[in-house]
N, C-alpha and C positions, 0 to 999 in steps of 0.2 A: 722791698721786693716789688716788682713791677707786676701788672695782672697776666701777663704774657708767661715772667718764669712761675707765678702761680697756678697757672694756668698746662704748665708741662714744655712750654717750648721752651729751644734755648733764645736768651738773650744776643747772645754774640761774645765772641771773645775776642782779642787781640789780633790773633792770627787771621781769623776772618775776617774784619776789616782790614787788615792790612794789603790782605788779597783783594778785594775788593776795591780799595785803593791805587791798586798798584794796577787795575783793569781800568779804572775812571782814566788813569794819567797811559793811558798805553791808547785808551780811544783820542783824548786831548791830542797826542801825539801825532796819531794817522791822520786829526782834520788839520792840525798845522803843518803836514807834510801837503796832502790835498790844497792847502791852499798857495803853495808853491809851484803844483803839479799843473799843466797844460789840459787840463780835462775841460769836457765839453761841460758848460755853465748846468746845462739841466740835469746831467749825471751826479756831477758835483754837489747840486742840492739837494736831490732826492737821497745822498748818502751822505752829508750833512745833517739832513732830517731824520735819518732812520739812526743815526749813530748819536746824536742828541737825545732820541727818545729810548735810544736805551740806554745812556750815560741819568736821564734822568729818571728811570724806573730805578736800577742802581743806588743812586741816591736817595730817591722815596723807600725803597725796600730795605736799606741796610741802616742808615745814618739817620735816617726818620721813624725806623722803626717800626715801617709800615707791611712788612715781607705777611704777616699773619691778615691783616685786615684790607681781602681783596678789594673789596668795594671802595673802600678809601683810595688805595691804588688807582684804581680805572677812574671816579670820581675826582682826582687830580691830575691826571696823566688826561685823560681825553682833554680836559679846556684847556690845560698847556698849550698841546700840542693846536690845538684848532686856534687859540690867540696867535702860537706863533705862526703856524701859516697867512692867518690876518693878514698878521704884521710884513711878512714877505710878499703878500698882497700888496700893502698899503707903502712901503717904502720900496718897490721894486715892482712899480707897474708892469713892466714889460714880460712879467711873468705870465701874465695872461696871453702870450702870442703865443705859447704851447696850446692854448687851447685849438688856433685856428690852423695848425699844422698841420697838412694833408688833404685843406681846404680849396688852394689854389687849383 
């Protein structure tokens, strides 16, 4: 028995991951629709990133087992999130000409 259902919480059952699955594969969906869609590049990423990062709280909370131990949570979820911006930084320079918009 896990310290979690020692502890009084429940574990998880079937049904709710399956729900939870079945939300993973319905976000998957909208950014592979999104990426067919005519949408402006920066709109597009700012809702890329926000649907990533709760596809991967999702994941940390339900599948990892993490849903009880906030701090664990925030402690993986923020440097995700902050590498993956990085990285959209670093392979997609031109990310940075948001910054100078409204400058001209």
């Amino acid at each position: 028995m896990s310290e979690h259902a020692a502890e009084g919480h429940a574990v998880g059952s079937a049904k709710l991951f399956t729900i939870v699955w079945f939300w993973l594969v319905a976000i998957t969906a909208i950014e592979v629709w999104m990426a067919y869609e005519h949408l402006n590049p920066h709109i597009m990423l700012i809702l890329l990133i926000g649907l990533s990062v709760v596809k991967a709280a999702l994941i940390m909370s339900y599948f990892m087992h993490l849903k009880y131990e906030k701090i664990s949570l925030v402690l993986l979820l923020v440097p995700a999130l902050i590498f993956c911006i990085g990285m959209m930084c670093v392979f997609f320079p031109d990310a940075f000409r948001i910054l100078n918009i409204g400058k001209h």
